[in-house]
N, C-alpha and C positions, 0 to 999 in steps of 0.2 A: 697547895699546888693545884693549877687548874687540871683539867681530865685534857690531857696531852693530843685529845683524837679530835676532839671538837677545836681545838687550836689546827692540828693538820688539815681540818676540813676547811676553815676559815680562808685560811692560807691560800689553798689549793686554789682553790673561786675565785679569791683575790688577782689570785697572779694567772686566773685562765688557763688552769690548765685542767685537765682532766686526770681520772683516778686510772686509766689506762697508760696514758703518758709516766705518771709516777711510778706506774709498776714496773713498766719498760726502764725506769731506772736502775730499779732496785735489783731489775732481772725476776720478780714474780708476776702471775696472774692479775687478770683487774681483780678478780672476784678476792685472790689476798689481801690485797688491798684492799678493797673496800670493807673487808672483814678488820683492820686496822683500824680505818676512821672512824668503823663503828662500835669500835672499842672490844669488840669481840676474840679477836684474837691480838699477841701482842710482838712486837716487831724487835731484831734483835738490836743489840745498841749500834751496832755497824748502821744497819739500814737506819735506825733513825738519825743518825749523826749524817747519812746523805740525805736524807731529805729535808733534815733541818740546813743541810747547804743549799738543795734547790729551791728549798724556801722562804731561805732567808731569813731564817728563826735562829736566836739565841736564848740559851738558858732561862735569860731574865724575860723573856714571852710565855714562860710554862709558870711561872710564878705569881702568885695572889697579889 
């Protein structure tokens, strides 16, 4: 399985958006989030299941 945070970074860039904007999603901090992409701390499956919606990510994107 790929490392899940370097795929949300990817993503993030791709689609323009900023790591402030995604926290505003989630309802955390930037600095939370940016603690998620960098793999530092880890996100609960709720939030990541929203941001794999704002992302546009399926399952088969975290996979080898």
């Amino acid at each position: 399985m790929k490392e899940y945070y370097r795929i949300l970074k990817e993503r993030r860039i791709e689609k323009g958006l900023t790591q402030r904007e995604l926290a505003d999603v989630l309802g955390v901090k930037d600095n939370a989030y940016s603690q998620y992409e960098s793999g530092v701390r880890k996100m609960d499956a709720a939030s990541f299941i929203k941001i794999c919606n704002v992302l546009d990510l399926q399952l088969s994107d975290f996979m080898d």
